[in-house]
N, C-alpha and C positions, 0 to 999 in steps of 0.2 A: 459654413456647413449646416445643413438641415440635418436633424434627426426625426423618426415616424414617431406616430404619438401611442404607443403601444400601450407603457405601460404609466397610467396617469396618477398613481397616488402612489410611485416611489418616495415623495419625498417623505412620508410619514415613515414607512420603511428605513432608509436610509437614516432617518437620521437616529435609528438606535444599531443598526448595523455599525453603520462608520464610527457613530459615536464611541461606541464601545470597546474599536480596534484602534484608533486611531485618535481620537482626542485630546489623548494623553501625550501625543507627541509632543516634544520640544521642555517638557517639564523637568528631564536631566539632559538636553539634548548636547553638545558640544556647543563654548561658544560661538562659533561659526558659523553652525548648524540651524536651518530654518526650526524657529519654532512655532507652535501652537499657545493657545493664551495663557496666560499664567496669573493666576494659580488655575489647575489645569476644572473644567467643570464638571459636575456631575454629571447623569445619564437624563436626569429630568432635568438640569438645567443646561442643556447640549447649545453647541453652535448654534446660532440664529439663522433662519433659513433666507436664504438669499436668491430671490426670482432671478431665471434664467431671461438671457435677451433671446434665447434662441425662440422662433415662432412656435406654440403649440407646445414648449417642451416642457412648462408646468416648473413648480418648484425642487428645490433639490438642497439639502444641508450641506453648506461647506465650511469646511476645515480652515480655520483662520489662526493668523500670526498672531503675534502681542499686540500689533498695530491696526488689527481689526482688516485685515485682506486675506485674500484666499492666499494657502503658502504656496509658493512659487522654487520649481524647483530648478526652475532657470533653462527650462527646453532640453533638459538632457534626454539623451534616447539610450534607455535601459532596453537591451536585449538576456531572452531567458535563454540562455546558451543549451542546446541541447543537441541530440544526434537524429532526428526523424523529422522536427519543421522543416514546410517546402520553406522557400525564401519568402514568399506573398502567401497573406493569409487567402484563408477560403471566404466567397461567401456564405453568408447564413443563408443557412436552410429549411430554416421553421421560427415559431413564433420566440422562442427560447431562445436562438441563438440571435432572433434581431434585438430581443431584449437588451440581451450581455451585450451585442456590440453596442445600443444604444446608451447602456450605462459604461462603458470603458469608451467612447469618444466622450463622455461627458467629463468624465474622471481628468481625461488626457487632455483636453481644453481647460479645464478651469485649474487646474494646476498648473500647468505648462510644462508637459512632458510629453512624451511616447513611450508605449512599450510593447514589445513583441515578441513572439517565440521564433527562434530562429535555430535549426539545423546547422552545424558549426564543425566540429568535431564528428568522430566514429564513435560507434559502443567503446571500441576497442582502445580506442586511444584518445578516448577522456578524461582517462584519470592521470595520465604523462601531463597532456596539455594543461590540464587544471594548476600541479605541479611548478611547470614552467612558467604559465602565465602566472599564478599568485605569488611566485620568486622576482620575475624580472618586473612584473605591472606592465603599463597601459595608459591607454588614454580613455578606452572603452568604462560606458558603466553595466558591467556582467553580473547576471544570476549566472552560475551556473548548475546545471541538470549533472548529479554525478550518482553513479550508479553504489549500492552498497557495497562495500567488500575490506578484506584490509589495506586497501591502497587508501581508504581514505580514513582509515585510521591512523594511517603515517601522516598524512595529511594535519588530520589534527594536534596528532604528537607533537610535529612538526608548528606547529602555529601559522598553517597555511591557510586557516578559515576566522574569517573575521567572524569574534565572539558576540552575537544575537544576543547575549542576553544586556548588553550593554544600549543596546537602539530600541528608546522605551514607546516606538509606534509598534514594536511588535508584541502583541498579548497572546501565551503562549497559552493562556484558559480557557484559548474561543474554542466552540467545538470543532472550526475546521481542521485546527493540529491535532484531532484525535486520534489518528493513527500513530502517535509518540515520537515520531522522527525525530522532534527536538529532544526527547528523552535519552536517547538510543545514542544522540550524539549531541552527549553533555561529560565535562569532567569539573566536579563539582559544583557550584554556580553559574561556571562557562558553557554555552550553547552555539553549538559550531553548524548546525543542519537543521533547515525544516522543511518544510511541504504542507503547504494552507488548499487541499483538493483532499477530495472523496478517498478513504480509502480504498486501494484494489481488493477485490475479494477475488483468493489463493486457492489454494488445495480444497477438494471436495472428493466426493463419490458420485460417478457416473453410475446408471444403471438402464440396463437395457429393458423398457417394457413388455417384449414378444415372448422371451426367454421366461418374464415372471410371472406372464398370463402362463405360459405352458407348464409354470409348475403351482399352478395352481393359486397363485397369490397375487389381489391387484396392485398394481403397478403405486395405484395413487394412495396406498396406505403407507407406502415410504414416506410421503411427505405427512401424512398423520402423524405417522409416530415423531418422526422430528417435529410437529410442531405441536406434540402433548408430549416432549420432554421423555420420549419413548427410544430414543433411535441412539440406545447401546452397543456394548459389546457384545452383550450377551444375546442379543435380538440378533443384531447381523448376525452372528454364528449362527443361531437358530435359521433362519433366512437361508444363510449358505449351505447347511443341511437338506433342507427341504431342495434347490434347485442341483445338486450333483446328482444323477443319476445316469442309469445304465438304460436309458430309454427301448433298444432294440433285444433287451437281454442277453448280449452276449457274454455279457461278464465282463462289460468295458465300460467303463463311464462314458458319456457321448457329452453330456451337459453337464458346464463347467461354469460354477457361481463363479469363479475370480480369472483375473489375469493381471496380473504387475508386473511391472520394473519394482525387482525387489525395494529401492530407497524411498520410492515414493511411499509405499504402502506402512515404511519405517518411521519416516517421519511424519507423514500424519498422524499416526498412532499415537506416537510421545506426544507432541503438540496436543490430540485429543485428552491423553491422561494427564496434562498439567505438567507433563514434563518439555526438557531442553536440556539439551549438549552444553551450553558455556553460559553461565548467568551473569549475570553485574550487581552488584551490592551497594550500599548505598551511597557509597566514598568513588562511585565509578567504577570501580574495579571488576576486572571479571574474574572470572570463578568456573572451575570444571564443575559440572552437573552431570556429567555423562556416569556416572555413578548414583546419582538420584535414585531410591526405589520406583518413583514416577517414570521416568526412564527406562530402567531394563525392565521393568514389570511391561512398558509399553513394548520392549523389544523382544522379549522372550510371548509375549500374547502374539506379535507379527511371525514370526516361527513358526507356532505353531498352526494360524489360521493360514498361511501361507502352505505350511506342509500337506493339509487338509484339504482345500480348497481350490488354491490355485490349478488350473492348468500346465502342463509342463509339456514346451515347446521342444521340436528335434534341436539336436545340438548343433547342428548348422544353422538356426536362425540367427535374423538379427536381434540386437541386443533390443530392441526397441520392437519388436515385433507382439508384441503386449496390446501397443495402441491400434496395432494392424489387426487383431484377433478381435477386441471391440470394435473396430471399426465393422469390420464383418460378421457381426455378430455372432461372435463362438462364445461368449461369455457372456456371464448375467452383469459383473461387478466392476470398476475400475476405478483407481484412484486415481486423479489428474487435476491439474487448477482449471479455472473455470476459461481462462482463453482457450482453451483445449475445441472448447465447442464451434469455434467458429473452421478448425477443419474438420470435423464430423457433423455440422449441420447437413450436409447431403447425403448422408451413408441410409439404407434401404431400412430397416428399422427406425422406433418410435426411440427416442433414452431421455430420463431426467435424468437431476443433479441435486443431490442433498449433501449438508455438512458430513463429514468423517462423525459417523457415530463415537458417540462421548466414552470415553476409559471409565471406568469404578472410581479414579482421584479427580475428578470431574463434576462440574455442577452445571455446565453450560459448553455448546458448542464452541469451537473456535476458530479463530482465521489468522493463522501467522503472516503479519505486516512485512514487505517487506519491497516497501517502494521507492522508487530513485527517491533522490536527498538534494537538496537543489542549499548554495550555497554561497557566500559573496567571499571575494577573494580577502587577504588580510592586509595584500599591499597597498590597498585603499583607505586614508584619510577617514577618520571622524566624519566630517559632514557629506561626503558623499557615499559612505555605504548608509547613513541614515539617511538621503535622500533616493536611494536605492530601495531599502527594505521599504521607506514609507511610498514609492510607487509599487513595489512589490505585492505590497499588501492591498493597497487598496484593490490590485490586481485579480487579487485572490479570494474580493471578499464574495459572499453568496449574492445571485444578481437578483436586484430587489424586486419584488415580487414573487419571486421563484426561491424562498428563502425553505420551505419546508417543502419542496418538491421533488422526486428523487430521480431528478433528468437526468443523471449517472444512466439510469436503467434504459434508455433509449438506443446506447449504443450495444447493449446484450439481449435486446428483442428477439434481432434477428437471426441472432446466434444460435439458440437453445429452438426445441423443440416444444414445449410449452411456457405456460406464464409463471408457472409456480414455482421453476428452477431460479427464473427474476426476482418474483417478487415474495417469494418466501425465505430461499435458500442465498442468493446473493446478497439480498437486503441485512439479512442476518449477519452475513460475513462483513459485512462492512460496518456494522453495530457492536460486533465480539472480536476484539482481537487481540494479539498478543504481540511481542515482539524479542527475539531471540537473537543473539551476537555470534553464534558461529562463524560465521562467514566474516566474522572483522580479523580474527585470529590467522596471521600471519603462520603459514607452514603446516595449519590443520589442513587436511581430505578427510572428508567424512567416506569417500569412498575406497584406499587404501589402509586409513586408517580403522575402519568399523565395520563398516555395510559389506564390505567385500569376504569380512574375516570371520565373522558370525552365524554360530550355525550350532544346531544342538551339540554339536561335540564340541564345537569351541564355542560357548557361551559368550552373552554380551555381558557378564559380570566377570569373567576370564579375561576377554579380552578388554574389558575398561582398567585393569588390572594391570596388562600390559603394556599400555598406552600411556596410564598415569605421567609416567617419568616423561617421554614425549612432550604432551600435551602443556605438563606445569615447564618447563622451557618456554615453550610456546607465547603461553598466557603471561609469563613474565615478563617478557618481549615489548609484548601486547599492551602492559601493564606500568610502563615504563615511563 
């Protein structure tokens, strides 16, 4: 196999990338289990760099045994099990993507392995499957792609996930895991989830530019304020003041700063003021929070800027008719995550996208994390989920060259309407964020239980009140 000669001074590159994820392999590995040299080396005194025979393909650091050869993982073919790969990858389409594939056929030669993403399973029925297969096993070597929720907290209760922190090729300090996955799914020293890719950046504030020329205000000072640390509660409000009005003077408001699905606008608030519904403490455990002043402070401020502001739909709409009212521009405001944009890139108006302005318990924008969880099964042996993770990772690591690049952004170009929803507001999202455990808690509905119940007369401090007994069941459960 020929590879293009793209990118020619990876090996400098690589060899403190890999060194630093990967070096260390094999230093507690299983007897079994390939290892790397021992005692394992420093970062200046990494691998010795070993010329490629392939034509033109330049140097490259590779990862050696105690016997001084590249480690061999014996041609297994690890697939990252997930629900959206076609079966055959795509080709590359730009200079980036010949990169990556040039550096993961190089990976996949000198190891001696393959790996792929492969469409397997449904959204729906991957957390059964996962189940099933990490009960009965296999002959397959599987990541699998498994979505958050409390199915795979049973999962871990359960000891369905082979414990990461045990396969010392994974360094859980690289920047790539910064979006906490392994945090989120840890019980004590045990780490059962990760994800080595870009964070997703979540919830934001759409805003329509036509509606905020017309009341007066430009458009591009949204992203000012957000990015001189300006872009509060108290400014939104003010904002949403200024565009309500009774434009024809009939005594009717005509122009409407907001439109929501009441929960969105709920939980970004909290998320903004620092707050969340169920914490974890430091023993693993969760914890109700939905009683935090961070919390109903953010719920009771969504009340009222909602009472204020929002537009109010006939009572036959859809429940969703929120994104329809943005869409066709009725509304100045909306809160939505940021894939939102790619089905309103065609709507007849201009709109950006900036953080959910920050709460008073707040020092910084946020972006609550909240991205599949990819995981090796438990019924796998020692030496082959550590020949797993350590293709895994290498898998994962940033493709050299392109190490401080943020070619994330190339797929939200075309989405958004300008560049500054890219590369101000999403870059930030994926640099601030947080990670919250609701969604692990077996038998919680945030919308049964909260969102649907709250309201000036029945308060979110009323009803976190009423919930309590519920919820601590719950988390007990949970907690088990």
């Amino acid at each position: 196999m020929k590879m293009k000669t793209v990118k020619r001074f990876m090996a400098t590159v690589l060899a403190t990338a890999m060194t630093m994820s990967v070096a260390a392999c094999g230093n507690n590995a299983p007897a079994d289990a390939p290892a790397s040299s021992d005692p394992v080396e420093s970062k200046e005194e990494s691998s010795e760099v070993v010329e490629s025979s392939e034509e033109d393909l330049g140097a490259y650091t590779v990862i050696k045994d105690e016997n001084g050869n590249p480690i061999d993982l014996g041609g297994i073919e690890v697939i990252v099990r997930d629900w959206w790969s076609p079966a055959e990858a795509e080709e590359p389409k730009n200079a980036y993507e010949e990169a990556r594939q040039e550096y993961r056929d190089w990976i996949q030669e000198t190891y001696n392995f393959t790996i792929k993403n492969v469409g397997i399973s449904s959204w729906a029925s991957t957390p059964e499957d996962f189940a099933n297969y990490a009960t009965t096993g296999g002959d397959e070597h599987y990541v699998f792609v498994l979505r958050q929720g409390s199915e795979l907290v049973s999962a871990m209760n359960s000891k369905l996930m082979y414990d990461l922190s045990t396969l010392d090729c994974l360094d859980f300090s690289e920047d790539k895991w910064k979006d906490g996955v392994h945090n989120m799914f840890s019980k004590g020293t045990a780490i059962y989830g990760m994800r080595g890719e870009t964070p997703e950046p979540r919830g934001g504030l759409y805003f329509n530019k036509r509606l905020l020329t017309e009341a007066g205000i430009d458009p591009q000072s949204i992203y000012e304020l957000q990015e001189n640390m300006e872009w509060t509660w108290a400014k939104f409000e003010e904002i949403c003041e200024a565009i309500n009005a009774d434009t024809d003077n009939d005594g009717v408001i005509d122009r409407y700063a907001l439109a929501c699905v009441n929960q969105d606008f709920f939980e970004e608030a909290v998320y903004s003021n620092g707050g969340e519904y169920i914490g974890k403490d430091e023993n693993g455990k969760y914890y109700n929070r939905l009683d935090s002043q961070e919390t109903l402070d953010a719920l009771n401020w969504s009340l009222d800027v909602i009472g204020k502001y929002a537009k109010v739909f006939a009572s036959d709409a859809s429940w969703d008719y929120a994104y329809t009212a943005f869409y066709n521009g009725e509304v100045a405001f909306i809160p939505q995550q940021a894939y939102k944009a790619g089905e309103w890139k065609d709507m007849e108006d201009d709109f950006g996208f900036v953080c959910f302005p920050m709460g008073p318990n707040a020092s910084d924008y946020t972006n609550c994390y909240t991205d599949n969880v990819m995981a090796i099964p438990a019924c796998y042996d020692a030496e082959k989920a550590w020949k797993i993770a350590f293709a895994y990772n290498l898998w994962t690591e940033p493709v050299p060259g392109y190490e401080d690049e943020p070619v994330w952004k190339q797929n939200y170009y075309s989405n958004f309407k300008d560049t500054e929803a890219v590369d101000l507001t999403l870059q930030r999202m994926t640099e601030n964020g947080m990670v919250t455990y609701h969604t692990f808690i077996n038998g919680l509905s945030m919308g049964s239980d909260l969102y649907w119940k709250i309201s000036k007369e029945n308060t979110p401090a009323q009803q976190a009140e009423t919930i309590r007994p519920t919820w601590a069941s719950y988390i007990d459960t949970a907690n088990q």
